[in-house]
C-alpha positions, -999 to 999 in steps of 0.1 A, spaced: 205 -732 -939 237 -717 -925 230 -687 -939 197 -684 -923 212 -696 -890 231 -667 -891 212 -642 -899 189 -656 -873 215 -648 -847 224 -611 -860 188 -604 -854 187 -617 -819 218 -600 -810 208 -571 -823 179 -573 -800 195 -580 -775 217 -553 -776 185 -532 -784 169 -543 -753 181 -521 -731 170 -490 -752 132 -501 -755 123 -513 -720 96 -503 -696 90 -511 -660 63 -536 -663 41 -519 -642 44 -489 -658 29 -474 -692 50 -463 -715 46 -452 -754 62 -424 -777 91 -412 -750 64 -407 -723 66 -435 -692 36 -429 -667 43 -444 -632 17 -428 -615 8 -445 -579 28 -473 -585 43 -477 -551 83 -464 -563 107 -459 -534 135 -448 -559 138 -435 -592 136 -467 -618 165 -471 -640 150 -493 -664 132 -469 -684 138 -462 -722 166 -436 -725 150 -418 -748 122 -406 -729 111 -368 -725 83 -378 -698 89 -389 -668 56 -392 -643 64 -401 -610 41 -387 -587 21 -402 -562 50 -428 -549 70 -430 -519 103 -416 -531 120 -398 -499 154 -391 -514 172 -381 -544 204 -395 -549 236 -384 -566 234 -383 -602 195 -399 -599 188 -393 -632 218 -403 -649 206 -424 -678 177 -398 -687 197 -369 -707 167 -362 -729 144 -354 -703 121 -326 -704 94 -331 -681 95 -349 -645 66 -350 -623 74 -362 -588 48 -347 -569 33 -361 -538 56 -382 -528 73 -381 -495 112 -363 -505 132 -348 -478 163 -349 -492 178 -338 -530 213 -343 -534 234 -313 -547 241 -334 -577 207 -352 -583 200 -330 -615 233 -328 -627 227 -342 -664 194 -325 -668 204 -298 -690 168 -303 -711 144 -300 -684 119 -275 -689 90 -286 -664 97 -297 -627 69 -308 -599 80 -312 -566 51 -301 -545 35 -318 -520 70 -338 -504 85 -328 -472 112 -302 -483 123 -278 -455 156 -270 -467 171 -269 -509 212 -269 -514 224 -244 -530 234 -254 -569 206 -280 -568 189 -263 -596 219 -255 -613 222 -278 -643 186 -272 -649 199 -241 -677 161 -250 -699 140 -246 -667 110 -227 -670 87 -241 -647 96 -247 -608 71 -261 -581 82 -263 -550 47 -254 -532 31 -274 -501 65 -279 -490 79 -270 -453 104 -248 -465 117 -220 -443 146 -204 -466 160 -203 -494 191 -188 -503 201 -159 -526 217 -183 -550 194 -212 -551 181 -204 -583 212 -192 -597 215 -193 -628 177 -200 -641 176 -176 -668 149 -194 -685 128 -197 -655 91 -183 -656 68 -200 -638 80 -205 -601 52 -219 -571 63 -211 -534 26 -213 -522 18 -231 -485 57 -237 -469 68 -221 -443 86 -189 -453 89 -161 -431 111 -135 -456 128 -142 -492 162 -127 -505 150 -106 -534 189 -113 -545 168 -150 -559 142 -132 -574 167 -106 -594 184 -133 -606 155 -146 -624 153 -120 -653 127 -144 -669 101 -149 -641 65 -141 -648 46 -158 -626 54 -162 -589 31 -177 -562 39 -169 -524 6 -170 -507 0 -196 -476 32 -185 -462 36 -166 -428 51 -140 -437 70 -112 -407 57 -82 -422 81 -58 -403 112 -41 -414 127 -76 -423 102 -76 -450 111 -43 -467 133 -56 -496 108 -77 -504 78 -56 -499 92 -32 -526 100 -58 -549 68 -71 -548 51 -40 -558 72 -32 -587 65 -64 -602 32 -64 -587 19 -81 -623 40 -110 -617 27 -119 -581 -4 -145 -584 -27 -149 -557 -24 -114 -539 -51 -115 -516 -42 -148 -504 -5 -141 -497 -8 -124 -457 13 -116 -430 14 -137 -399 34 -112 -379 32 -91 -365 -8 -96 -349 -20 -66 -355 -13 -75 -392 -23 -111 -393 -41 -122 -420 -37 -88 -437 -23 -87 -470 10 -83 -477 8 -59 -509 -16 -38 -491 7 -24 -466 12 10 -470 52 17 -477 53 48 -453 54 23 -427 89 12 -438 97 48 -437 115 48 -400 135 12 -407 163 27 -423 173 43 -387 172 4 -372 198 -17 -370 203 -44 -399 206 -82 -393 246 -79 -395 247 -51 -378 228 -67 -345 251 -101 -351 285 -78 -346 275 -57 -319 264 -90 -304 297 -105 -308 311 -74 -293 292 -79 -261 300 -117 -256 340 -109 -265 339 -84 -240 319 -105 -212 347 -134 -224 380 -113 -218 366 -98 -183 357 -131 -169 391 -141 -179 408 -107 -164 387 -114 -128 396 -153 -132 436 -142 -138 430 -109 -110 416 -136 -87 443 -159 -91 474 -132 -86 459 -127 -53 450 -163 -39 487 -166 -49 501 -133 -30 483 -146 3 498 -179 3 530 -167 1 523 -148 28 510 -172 48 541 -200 42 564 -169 54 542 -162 85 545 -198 94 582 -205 92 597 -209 129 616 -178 144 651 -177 163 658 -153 186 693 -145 200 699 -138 237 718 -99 232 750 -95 254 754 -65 274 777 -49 301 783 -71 333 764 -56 360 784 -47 395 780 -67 425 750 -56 444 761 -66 484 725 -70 498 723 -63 538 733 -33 560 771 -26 553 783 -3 580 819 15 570 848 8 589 865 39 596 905 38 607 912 59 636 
């Protein structure tokens, strides 16, 4: 009877120990390292979810932010859905033990703006969606370093350009959606523009991807430009260049606002020194000279001796 008492208790320790390792939020379905949570009203990521899972599915909730080190507990995750919900926000470190993630949704959230090194741990990413989005920029190193990356969606945000330093540093990419931006298709675009038709077989959705600007070119697409009218951009001024002759102009407007304010000064100071030594009282002294001779007023007739 001990014996069995015992053994008893091993087992339930055991699962209860085990516990931890097999559980799955109750709404949720779960089976074989795949936990669907599709639509199931989520404002955060769910930490009680089987550690072992590959499949994550969490789109359709009302997650608005990833946090620091979000998906902490799920190291064997390869695929995480979280589409349609409403993220703004993605913490530099959200991803940080993802190193097995090969498939990431995040389309349809309210994105304007991605940190750079977000995507950074993601080294087995192949698949990016970051499409009906609102965002207006991305930086040259956002990607940096997705090797592995193929398959990246941009479609429907509100980019005006894109660094082609991003797109050179993804020496994997085959597919690339840009279309239902509004894209400036002046000289700002030229990088691009060339890029685009070098790897003209990678771009998806070319007659839908149009320039906004300027309006002689809206809705005209961007691939169908011809590249002789980039020919005189060369001879304009670049971004940098416009920001330092800027500077230029304000320093200079600075320093001779402060050389009339100092000018000004010098001179309200001159005439009030003046005008304290105009103002101090004068003395004169009375000047002595010779004494005068005795003027005798009156007819003086001379007596003469005789």
């Amino acid at each position: 009877m001990a014996y069995f008492e015992k053994h008893c208790l091993f087992l339930a320790v055991m699962a209860l120990r085990c516990l931890p390792i097999l559980c799955c939020p109750d709404i949720c379905s779960c089976s074989s390292g795949k936990v669907d949570c599709y639509s199931k009203g989520f404002y955060f990521i769910p930490e009680d979810i089987t550690e072992d899972t590959h499949t994550l599915l969490l789109a359709y909730n009302n997650i608005c932010v990833l946090k620091i080190l979000s998906f902490l507990k799920y190291q064997q995750l390869e695929y995480l859905e979280l589409q349609n919900n409403v993220i703004s926000d993605i913490h530099s470190q959200a991803f940080q033990t993802l190193q097995n993630l090969s498939y990431l949704d995040l389309s349809n959230n309210q994105l304007i703006h991605i940190k750079p090194g977000v995507f950074k741990p993601l080294s087995s990413l192949i698949t990016l969606n970051l499409g009906n989005n609102r965002i207006a920029s991305l930086s040259g190193n956002a990607l940096e370093p997705s090797t592995k990356l193929q398959r990246l969606f941009l479609y429907n945000n509100a980019l005006t350009n894109l660094r082609t330093e991003l797109l050179y540093n993804l020496p994997s990419l085959t597919h690339l959606r840009l279309d239902g931006n509004p894209w400036v298709c002046t000289c700002q675009i030229q990088y691009l523009f060339s890029w685009m038709i070098d790897n003209a077989q990678k771009i998806k959705e070319k007659e839908r991807t149009l320039c906004d600007v300027p309006k002689y070119l809206e809705q005209f697409p961007v691939m169908e430009i011809q590249q002789n009218s980039f020919n005189n951009c060369q001879d304009l001024f670049t971004l940098f260049e416009y920001l330092y002759f800027l500077l230029i102009g304000i320093s200079l407007f600075v320093v001779s606002i402060f050389l009339c304010l100092v000018t000004g000064s010098l001179i309200v100071c001159y005439d009030r020194v003046l005008l304290k030594i105009n103002k101090r009282p004068r003395v004169y002294k009375k000047k002595t000279g010779k004494k005068r001779e005795k003027v005798v007023n009156g007819n003086h007739i001379p007596v003469c001796n005789i």
